[in-house]
Residue frames relative to the residue before (quaternion, step in Angstrom):
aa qw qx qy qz dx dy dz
X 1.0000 0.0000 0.0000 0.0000 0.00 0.00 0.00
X 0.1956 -0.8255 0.4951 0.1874 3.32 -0.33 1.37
X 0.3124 -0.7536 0.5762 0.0499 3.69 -1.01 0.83
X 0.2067 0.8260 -0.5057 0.1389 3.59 0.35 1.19
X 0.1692 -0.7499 0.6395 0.0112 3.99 -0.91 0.77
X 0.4574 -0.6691 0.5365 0.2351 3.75 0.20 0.97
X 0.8634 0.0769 0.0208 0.4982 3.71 -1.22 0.43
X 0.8208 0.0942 -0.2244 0.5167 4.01 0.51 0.39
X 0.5130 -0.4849 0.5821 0.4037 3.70 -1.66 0.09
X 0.3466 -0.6856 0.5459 0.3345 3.33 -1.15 0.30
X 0.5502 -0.6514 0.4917 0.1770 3.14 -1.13 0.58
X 0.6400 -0.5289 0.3071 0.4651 4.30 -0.81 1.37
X 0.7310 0.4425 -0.2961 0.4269 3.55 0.49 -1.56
X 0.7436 0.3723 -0.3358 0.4423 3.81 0.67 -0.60
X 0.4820 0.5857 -0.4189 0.4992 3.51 1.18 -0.23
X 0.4997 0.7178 -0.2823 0.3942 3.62 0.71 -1.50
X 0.8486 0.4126 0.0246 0.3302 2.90 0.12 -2.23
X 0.7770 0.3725 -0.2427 0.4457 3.24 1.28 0.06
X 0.3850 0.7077 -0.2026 0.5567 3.11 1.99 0.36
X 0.7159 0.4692 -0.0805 0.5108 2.97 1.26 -1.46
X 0.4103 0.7316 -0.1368 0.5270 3.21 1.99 -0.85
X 0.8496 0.2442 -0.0654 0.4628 3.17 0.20 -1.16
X 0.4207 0.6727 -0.4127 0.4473 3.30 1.10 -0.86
X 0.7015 0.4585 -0.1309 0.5297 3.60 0.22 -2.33
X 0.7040 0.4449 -0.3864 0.3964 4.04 0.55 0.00
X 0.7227 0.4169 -0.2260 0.5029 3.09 1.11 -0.90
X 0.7089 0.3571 -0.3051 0.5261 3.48 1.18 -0.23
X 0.4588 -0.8068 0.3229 0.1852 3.65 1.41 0.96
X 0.7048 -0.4917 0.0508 0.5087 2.93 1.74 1.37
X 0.2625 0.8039 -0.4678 0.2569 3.42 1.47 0.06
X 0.0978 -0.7811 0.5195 0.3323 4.08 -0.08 -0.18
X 0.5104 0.5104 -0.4675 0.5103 4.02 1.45 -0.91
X 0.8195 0.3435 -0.3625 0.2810 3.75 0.05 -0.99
X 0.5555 0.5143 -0.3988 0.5176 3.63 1.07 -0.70
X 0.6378 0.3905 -0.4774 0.4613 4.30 0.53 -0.59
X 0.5332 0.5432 -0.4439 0.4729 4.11 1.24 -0.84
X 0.6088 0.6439 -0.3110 0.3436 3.87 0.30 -0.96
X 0.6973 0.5057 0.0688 0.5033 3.32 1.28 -1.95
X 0.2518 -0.7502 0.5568 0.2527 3.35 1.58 -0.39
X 0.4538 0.4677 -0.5662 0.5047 4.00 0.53 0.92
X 0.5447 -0.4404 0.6399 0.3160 2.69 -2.14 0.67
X 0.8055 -0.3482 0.4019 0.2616 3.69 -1.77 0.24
X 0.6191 0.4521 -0.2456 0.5933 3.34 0.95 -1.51
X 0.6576 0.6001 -0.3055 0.3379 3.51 0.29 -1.41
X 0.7637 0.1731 -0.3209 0.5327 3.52 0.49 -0.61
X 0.5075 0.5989 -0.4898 0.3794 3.83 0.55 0.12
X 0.4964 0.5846 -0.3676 0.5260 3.59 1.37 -0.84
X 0.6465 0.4437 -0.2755 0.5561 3.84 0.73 -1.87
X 0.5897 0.5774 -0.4685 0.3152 3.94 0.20 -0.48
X 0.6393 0.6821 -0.0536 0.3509 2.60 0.73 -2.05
X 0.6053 0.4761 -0.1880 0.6096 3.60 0.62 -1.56
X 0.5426 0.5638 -0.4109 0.4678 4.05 0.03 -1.56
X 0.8446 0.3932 -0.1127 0.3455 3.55 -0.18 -1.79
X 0.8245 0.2828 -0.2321 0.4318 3.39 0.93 -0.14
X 0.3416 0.5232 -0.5019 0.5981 3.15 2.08 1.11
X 0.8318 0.1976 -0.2423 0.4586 3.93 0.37 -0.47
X 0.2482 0.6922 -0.5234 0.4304 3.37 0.94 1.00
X 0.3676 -0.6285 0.5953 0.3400 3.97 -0.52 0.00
């Protein structure tokens, strides 16, 4: 899945975030199957959730 941003590198957390994105699409919001996808344990991507939400929080 190419990841491309015109005119800049993406950045880990926006890479991340769109992985995590997709993951949760193909697994039609599932969070065990999208962390199985991601090769993370459950908890693991709740931690990555978690973190996500309290970058685009104010």
């Amino acid at each position: 899945m190419p990841i491309l941003i015109p005119g800049r590198f993406p950045t880990l957390d926006e890479v991340e975030d769109a992985l995590v994105a997709e993951a949760l699409k193909r697994a039609k919001g599932n969070q065990g199957v999208a962390a199985t996808l991601l090769g993370l344990s459950r908890p693991a991507l709740n931690r990555r959730l978690a973190r996500r939400a309290a970058r685009v929080e104010p």
